[in-house]
DRENTORKOL-3810 file (N, C-alpha, C; in nm, 4 decimals):
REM DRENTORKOL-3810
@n.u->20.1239; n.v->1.9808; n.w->-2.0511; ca.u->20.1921; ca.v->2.1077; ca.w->-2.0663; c.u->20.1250; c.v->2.2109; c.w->-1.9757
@n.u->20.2067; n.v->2.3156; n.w->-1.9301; ca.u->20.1374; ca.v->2.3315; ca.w->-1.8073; c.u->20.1428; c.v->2.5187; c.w->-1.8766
@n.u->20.0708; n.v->2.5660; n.w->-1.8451; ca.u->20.0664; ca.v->2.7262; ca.w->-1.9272; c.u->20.1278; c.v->2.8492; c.w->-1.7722
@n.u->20.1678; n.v->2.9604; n.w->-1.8252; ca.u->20.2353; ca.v->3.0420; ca.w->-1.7230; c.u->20.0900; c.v->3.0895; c.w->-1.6525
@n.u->20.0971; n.v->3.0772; n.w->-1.5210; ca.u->20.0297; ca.v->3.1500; ca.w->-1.4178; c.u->20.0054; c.v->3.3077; c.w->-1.4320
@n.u->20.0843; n.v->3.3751; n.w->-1.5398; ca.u->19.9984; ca.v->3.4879; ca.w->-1.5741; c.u->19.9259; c.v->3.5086; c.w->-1.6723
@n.u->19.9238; n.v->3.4236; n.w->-1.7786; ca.u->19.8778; ca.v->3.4464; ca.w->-1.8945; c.u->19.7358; c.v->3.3286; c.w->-1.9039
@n.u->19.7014; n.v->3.2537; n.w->-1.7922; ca.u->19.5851; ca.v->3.1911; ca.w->-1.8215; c.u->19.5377; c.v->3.1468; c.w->-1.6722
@n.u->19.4367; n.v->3.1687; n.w->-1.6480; ca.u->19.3603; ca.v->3.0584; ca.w->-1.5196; c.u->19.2426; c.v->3.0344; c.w->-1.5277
@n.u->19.1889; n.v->2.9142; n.w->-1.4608; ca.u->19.1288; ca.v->2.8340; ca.w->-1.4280; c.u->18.9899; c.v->2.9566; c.w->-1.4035
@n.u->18.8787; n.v->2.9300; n.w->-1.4460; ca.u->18.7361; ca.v->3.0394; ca.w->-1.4345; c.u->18.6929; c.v->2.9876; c.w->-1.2945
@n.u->18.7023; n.v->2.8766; n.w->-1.2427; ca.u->18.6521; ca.v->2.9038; ca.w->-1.1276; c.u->18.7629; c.v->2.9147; c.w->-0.9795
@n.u->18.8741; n.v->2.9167; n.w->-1.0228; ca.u->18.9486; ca.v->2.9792; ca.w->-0.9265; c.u->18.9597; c.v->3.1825; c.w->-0.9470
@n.u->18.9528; n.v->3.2241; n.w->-1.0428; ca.u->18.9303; ca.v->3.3272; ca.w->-1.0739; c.u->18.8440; c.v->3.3895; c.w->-1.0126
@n.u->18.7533; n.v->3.3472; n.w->-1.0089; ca.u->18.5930; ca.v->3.4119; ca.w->-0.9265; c.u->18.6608; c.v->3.3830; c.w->-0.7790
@n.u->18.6979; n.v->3.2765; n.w->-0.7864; ca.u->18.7445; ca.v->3.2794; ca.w->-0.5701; c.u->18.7978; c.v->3.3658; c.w->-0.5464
@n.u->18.9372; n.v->3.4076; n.w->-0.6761; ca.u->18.9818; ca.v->3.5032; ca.w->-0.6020; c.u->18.9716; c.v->3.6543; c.w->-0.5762
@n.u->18.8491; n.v->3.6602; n.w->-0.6776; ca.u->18.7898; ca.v->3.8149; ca.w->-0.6727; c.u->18.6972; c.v->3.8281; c.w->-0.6020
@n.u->18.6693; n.v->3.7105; n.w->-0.5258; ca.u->18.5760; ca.v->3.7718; ca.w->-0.4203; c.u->18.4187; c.v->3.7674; c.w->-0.4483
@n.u->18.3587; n.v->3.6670; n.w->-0.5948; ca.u->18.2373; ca.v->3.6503; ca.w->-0.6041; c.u->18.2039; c.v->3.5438; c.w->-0.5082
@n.u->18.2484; n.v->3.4899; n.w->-0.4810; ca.u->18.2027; ca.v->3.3353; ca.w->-0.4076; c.u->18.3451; c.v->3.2538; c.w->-0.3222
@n.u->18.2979; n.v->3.2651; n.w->-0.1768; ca.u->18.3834; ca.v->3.2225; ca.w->-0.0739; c.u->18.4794; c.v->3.0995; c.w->-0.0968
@n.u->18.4449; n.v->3.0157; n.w->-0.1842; ca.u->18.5006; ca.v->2.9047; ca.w->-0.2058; c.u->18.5042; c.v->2.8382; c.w->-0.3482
@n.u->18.6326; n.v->2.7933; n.w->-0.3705; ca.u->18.5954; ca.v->2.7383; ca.w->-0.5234; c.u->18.5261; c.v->2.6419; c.w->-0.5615
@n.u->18.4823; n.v->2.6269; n.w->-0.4659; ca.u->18.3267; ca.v->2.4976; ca.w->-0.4824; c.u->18.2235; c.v->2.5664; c.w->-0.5096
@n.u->18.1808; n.v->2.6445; n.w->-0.4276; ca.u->18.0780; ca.v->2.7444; ca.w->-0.4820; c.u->18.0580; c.v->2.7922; c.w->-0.6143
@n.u->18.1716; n.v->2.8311; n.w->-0.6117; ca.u->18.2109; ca.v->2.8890; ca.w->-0.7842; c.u->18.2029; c.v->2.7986; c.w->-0.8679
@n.u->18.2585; n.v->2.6846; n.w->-0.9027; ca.u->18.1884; ca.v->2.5671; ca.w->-0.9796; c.u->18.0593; c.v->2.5191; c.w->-0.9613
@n.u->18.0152; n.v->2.5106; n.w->-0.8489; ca.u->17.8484; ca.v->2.4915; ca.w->-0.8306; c.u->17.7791; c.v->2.5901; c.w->-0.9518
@n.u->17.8202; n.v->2.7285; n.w->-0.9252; ca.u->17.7558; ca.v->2.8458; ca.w->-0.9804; c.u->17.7735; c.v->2.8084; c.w->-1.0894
@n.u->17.8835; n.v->2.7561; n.w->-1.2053; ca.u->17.9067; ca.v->2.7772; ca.w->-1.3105; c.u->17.8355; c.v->2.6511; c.w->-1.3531
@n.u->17.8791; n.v->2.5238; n.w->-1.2767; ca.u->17.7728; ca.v->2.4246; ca.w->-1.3462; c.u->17.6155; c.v->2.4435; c.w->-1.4014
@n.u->17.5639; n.v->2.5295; n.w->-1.2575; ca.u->17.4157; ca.v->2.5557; ca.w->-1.2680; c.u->17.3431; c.v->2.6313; c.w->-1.3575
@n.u->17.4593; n.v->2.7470; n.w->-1.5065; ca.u->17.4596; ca.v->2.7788; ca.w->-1.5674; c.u->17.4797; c.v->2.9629; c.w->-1.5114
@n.u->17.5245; n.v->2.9890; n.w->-1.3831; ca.u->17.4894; ca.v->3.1064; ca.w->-1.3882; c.u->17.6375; c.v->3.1985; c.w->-1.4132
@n.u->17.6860; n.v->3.2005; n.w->-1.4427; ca.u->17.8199; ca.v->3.1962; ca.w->-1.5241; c.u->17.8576; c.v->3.2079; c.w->-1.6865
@n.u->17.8498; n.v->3.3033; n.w->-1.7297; ca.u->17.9024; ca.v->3.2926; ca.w->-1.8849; c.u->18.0125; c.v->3.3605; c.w->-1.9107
@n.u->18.0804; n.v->3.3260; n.w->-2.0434; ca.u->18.2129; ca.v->3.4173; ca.w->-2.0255; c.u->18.1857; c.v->3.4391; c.w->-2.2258
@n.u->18.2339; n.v->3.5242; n.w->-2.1863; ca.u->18.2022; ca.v->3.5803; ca.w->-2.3551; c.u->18.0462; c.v->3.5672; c.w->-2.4231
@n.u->17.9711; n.v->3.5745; n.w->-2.3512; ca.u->17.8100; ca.v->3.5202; ca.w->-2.3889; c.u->17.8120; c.v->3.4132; c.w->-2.3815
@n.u->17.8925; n.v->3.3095; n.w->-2.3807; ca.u->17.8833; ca.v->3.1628; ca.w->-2.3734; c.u->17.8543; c.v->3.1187; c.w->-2.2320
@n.u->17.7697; n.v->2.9771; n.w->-2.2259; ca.u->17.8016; ca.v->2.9546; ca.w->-2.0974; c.u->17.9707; c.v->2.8465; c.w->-2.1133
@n.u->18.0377; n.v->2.8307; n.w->-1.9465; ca.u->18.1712; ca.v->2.7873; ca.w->-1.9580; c.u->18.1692; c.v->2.6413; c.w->-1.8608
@n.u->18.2748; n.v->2.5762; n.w->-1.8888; ca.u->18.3302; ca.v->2.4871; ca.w->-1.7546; c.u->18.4093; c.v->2.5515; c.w->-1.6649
@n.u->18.4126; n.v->2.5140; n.w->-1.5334; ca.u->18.4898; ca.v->2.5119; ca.w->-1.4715; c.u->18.6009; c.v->2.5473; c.w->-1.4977
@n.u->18.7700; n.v->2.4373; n.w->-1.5633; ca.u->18.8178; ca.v->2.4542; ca.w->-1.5868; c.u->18.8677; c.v->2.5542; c.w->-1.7082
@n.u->18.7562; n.v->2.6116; n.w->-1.7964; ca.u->18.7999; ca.v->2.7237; ca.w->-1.8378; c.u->18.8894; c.v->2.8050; c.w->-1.8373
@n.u->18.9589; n.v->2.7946; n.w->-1.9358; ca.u->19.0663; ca.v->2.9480; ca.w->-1.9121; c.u->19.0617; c.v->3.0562; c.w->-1.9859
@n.u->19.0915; n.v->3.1306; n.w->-1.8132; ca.u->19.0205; ca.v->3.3433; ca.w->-1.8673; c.u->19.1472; c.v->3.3474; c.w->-1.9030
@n.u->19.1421; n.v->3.4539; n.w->-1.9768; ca.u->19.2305; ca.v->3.5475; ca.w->-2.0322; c.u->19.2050; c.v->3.7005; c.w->-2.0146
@n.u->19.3336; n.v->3.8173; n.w->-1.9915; ca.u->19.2896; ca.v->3.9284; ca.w->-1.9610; c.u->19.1984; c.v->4.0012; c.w->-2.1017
@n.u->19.0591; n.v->4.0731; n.w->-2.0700; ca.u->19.0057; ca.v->4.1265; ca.w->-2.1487; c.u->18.8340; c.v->4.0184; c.w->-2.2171
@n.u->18.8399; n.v->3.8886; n.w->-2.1133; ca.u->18.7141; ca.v->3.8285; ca.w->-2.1331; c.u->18.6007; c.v->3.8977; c.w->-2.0376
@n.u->18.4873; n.v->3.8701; n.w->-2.0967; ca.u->18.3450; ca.v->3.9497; ca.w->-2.0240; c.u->18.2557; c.v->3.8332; c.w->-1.9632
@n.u->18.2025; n.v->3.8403; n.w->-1.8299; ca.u->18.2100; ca.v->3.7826; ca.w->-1.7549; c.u->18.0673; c.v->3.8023; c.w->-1.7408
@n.u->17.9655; n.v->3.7403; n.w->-1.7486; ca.u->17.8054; ca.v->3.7626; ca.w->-1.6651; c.u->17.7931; c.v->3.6384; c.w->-1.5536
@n.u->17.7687; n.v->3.7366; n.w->-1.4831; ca.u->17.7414; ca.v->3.6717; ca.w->-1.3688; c.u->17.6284; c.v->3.6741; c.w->-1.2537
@n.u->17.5705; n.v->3.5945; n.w->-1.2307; ca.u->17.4315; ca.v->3.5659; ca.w->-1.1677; c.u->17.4233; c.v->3.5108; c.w->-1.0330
@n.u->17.4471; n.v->3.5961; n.w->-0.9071; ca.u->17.4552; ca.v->3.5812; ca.w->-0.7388; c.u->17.3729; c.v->3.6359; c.w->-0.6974
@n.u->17.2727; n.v->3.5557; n.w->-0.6088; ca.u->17.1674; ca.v->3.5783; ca.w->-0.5608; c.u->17.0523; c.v->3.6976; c.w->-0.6162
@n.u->17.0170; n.v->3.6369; n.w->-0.7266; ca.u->16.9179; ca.v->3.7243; ca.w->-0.8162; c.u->16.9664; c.v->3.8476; c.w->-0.8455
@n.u->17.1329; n.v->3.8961; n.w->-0.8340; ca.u->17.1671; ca.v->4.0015; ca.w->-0.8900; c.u->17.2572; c.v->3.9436; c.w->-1.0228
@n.u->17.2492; n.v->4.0354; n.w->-1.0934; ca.u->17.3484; ca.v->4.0220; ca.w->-1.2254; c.u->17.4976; c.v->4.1030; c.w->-1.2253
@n.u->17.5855; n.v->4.0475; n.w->-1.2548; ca.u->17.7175; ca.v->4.1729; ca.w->-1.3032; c.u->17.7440; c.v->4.1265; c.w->-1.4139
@n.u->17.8453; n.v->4.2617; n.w->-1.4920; ca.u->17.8733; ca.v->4.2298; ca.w->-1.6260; c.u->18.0181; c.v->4.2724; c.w->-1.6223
@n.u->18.1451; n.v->4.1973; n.w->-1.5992; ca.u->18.2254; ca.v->4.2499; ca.w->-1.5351; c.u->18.3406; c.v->4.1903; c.w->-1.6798
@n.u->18.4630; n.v->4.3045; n.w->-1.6657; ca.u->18.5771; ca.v->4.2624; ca.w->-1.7694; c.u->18.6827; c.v->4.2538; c.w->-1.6839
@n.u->18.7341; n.v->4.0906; n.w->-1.7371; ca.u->18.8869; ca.v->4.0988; ca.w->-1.6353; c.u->18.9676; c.v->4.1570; c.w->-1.6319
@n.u->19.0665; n.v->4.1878; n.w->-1.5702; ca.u->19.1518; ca.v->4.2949; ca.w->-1.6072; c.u->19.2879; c.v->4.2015; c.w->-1.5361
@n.u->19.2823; n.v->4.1736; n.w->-1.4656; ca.u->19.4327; ca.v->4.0862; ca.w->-1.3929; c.u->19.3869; c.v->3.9648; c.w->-1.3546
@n.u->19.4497; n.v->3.8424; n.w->-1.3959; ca.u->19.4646; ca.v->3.7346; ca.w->-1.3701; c.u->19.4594; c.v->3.6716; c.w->-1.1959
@n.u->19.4329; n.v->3.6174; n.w->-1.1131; ca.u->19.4776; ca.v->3.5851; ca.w->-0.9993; c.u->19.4409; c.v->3.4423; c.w->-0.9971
@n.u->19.5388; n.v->3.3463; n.w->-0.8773; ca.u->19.4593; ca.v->3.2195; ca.w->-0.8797; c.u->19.4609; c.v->3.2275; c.w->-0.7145
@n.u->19.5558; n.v->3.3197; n.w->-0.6372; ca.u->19.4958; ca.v->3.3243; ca.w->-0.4756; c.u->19.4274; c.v->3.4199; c.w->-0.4358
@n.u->19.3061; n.v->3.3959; n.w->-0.3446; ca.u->19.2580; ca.v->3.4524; ca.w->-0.2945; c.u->19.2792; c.v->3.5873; c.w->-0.1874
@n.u->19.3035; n.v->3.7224; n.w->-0.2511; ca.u->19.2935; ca.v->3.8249; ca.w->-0.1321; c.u->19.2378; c.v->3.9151; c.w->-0.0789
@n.u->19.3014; n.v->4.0775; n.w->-0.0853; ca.u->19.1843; ca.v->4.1235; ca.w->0.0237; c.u->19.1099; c.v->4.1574; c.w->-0.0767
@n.u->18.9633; n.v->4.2536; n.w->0.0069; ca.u->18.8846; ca.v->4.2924; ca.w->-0.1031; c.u->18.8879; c.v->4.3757; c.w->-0.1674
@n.u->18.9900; n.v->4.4424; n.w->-0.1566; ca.u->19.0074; ca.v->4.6108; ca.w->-0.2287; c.u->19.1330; c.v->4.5563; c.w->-0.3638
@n.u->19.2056; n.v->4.4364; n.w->-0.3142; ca.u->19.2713; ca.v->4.3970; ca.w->-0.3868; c.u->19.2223; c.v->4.2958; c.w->-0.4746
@n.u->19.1258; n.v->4.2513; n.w->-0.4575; ca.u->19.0328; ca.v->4.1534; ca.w->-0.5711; c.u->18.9190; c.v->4.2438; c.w->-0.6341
@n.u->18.8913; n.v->4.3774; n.w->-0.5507; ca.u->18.8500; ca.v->4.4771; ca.w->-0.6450; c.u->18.9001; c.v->4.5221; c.w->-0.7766
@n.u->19.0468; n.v->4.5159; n.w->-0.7688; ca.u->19.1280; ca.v->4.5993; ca.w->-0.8651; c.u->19.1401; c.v->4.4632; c.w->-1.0025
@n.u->19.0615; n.v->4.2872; n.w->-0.9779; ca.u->19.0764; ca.v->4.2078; ca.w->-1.0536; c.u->18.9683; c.v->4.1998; c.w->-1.1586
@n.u->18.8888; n.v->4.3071; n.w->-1.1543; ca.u->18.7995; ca.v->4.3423; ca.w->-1.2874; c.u->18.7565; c.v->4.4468; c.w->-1.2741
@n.u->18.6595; n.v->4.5065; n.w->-1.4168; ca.u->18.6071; ca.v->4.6623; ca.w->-1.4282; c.u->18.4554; c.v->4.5922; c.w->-1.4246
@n.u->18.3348; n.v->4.6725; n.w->-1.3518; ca.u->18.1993; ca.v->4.6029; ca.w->-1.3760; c.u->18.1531; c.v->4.7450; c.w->-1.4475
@n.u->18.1119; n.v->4.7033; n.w->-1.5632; ca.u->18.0358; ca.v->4.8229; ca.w->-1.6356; c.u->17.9036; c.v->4.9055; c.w->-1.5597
@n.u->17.9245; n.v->5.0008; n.w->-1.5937; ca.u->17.8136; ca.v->5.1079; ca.w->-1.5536; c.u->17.6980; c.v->5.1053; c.w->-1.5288
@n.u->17.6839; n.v->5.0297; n.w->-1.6655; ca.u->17.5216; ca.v->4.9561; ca.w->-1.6924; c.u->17.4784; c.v->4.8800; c.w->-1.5836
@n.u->17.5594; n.v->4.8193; n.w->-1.5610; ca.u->17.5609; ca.v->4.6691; ca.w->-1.4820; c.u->17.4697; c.v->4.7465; c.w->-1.3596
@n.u->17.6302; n.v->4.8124; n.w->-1.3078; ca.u->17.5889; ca.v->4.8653; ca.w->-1.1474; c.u->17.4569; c.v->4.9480; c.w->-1.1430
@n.u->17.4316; n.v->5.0133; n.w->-1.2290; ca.u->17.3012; ca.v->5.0521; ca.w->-1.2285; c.u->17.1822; c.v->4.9776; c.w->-1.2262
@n.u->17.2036; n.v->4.8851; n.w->-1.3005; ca.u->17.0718; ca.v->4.7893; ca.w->-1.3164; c.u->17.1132; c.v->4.7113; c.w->-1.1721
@n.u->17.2187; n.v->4.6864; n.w->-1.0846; ca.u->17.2170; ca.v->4.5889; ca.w->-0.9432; c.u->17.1289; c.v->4.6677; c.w->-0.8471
@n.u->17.1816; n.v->4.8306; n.w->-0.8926; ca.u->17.0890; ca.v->4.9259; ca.w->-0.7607; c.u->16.9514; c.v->4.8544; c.w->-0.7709
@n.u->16.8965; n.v->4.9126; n.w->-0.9323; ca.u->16.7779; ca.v->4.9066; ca.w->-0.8888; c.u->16.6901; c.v->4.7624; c.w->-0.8709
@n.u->16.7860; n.v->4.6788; n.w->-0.9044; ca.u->16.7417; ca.v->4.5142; ca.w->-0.8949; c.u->16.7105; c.v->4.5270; c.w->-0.7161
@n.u->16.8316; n.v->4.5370; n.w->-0.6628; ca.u->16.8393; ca.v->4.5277; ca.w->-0.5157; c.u->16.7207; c.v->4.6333; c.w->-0.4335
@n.u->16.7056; n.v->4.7629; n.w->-0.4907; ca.u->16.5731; ca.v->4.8233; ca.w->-0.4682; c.u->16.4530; c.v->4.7357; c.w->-0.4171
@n.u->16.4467; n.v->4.6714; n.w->-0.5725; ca.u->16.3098; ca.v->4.6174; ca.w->-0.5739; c.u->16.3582; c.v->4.4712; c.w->-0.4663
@n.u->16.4047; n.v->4.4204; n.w->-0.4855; ca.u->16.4640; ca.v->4.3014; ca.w->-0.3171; c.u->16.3730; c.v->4.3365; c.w->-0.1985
@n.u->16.4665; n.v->4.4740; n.w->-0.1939; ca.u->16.4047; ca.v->4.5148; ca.w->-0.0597; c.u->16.2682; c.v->4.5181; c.w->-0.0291
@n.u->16.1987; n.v->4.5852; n.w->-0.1368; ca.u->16.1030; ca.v->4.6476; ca.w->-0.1190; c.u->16.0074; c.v->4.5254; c.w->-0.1256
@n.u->16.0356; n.v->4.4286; n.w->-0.1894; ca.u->15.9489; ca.v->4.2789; ca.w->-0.1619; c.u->15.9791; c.v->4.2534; c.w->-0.0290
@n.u->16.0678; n.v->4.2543; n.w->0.0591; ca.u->16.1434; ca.v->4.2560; ca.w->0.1725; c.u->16.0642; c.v->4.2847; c.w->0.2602
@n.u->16.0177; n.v->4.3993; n.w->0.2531; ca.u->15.9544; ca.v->4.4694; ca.w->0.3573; c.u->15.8285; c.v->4.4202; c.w->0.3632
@n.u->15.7480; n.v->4.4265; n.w->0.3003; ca.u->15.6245; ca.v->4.3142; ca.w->0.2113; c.u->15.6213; c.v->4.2336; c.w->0.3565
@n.u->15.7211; n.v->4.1077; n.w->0.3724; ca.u->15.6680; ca.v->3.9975; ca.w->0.3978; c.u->15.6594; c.v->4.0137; c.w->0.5202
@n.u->15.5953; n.v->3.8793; n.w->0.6054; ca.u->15.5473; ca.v->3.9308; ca.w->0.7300; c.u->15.6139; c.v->3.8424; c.w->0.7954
@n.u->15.6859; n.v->3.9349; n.w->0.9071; ca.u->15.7938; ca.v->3.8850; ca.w->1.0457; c.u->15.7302; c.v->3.7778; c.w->1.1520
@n.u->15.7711; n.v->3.6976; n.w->1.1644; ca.u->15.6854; ca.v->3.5786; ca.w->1.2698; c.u->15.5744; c.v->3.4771; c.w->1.1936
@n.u->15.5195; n.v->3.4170; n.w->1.2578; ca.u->15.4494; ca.v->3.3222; ca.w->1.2055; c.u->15.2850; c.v->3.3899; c.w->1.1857
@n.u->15.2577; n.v->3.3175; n.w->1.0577; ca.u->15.1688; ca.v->3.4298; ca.w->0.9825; c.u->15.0296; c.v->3.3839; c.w->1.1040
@n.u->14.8845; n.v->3.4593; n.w->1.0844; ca.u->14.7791; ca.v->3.4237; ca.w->1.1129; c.u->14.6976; c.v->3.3393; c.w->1.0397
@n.u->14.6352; n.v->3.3293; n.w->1.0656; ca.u->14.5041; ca.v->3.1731; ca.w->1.0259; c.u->14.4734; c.v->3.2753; c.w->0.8794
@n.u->14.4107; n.v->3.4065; n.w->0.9340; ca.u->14.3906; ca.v->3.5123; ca.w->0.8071; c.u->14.5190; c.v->3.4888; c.w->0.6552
@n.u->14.6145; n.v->3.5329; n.w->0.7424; ca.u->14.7246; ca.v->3.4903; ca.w->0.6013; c.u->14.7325; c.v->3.3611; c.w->0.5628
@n.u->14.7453; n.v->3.2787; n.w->0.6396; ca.u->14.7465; ca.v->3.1153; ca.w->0.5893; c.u->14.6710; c.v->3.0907; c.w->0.4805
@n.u->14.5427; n.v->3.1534; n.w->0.5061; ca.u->14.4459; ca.v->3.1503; ca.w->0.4013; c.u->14.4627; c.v->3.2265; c.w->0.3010
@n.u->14.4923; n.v->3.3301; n.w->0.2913; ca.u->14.4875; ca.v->3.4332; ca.w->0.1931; c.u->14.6398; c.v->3.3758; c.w->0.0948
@n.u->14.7275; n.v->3.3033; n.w->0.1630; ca.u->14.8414; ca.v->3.2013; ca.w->0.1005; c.u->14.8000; c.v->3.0972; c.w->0.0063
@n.u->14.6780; n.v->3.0400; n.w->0.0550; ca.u->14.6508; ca.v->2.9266; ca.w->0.0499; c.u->14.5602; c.v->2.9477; c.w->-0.0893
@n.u->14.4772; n.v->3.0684; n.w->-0.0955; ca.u->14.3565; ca.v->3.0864; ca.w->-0.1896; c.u->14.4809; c.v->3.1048; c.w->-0.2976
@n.u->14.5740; n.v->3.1916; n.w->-0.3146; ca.u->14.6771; ca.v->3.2624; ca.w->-0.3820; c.u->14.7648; c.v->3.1081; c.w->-0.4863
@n.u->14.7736; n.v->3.0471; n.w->-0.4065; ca.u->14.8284; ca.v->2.9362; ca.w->-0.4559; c.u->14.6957; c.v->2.8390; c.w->-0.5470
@n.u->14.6142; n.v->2.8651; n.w->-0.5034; ca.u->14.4946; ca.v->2.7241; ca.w->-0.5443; c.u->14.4696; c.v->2.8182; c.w->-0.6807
@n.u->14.4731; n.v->2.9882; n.w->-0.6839; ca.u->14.4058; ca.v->3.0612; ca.w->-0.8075; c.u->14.5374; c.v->3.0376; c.w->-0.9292
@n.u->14.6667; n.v->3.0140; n.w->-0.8692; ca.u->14.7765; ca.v->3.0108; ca.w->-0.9430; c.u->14.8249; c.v->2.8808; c.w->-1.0059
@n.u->14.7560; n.v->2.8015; n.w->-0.9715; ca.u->14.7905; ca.v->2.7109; ca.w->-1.0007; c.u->14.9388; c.v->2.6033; c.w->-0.9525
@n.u->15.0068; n.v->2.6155; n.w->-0.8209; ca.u->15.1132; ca.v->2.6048; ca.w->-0.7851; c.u->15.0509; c.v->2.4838; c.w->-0.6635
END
């Protein structure tokens, strides 16, 4: 039995088409690997959203906390896969300052191939840590 194309889709075509992840492989990768929940739960793949489920989501060490709002199963532009959820306030606030601190480790590291000095100072860092 096959359900109407507006009233249910597939969670990882959903994410393709809003624009979290380029491909719906990706997007199942993501969801297998657990970084994906939908209602606090984690989900499958084939999952089906419905308008008004809450979405956490975990891309490249940032978090969103996003509510669906329109259904899609093709992929379009980005202002128009913008308008396919609301990301709470909270959220975007806590991405700034997640992405802040990114950077600022960012800047930290050192461009080109390190010296004999850092190699070592790598090397002690790891032997005190246990890694």
């Amino acid at each position: 039995m096959r359900t109407s194309e507006n009233t249910k889709v597939r969670l990882d075509r959903w994410l393709c088409a809003a624009r979290f992840f380029k491909t719906r492989q990706m997007a199942a990768a993501a969801i297998k690997r657990g970084n994906i929940r939908v209602n606090g739960q984690r989900a499958k793949a084939a999952k089906l959203l419905i308008i008004g489920d809450q979405l956490s989501i975990r891309k490249n060490q940032l978090d969103y906390e996003v509510q669906v709002l329109t259904l899609a199963e093709k992929r379009a532009g980005a202002k128009i896969a913008a308008t396919y959820y609301q990301e709470s306030t909270a959220s975007v606030a806590a991405r700034e300052v997640r992405s802040l601190q990114l950077a600022s480790n960012k800047e930290t590291l050192i461009d080109g191939k390190p010296s004999k000095k850092d190699r070592r100072t790598r090397q002690a860092i790891k032997r005190d840590s246990g890694f």
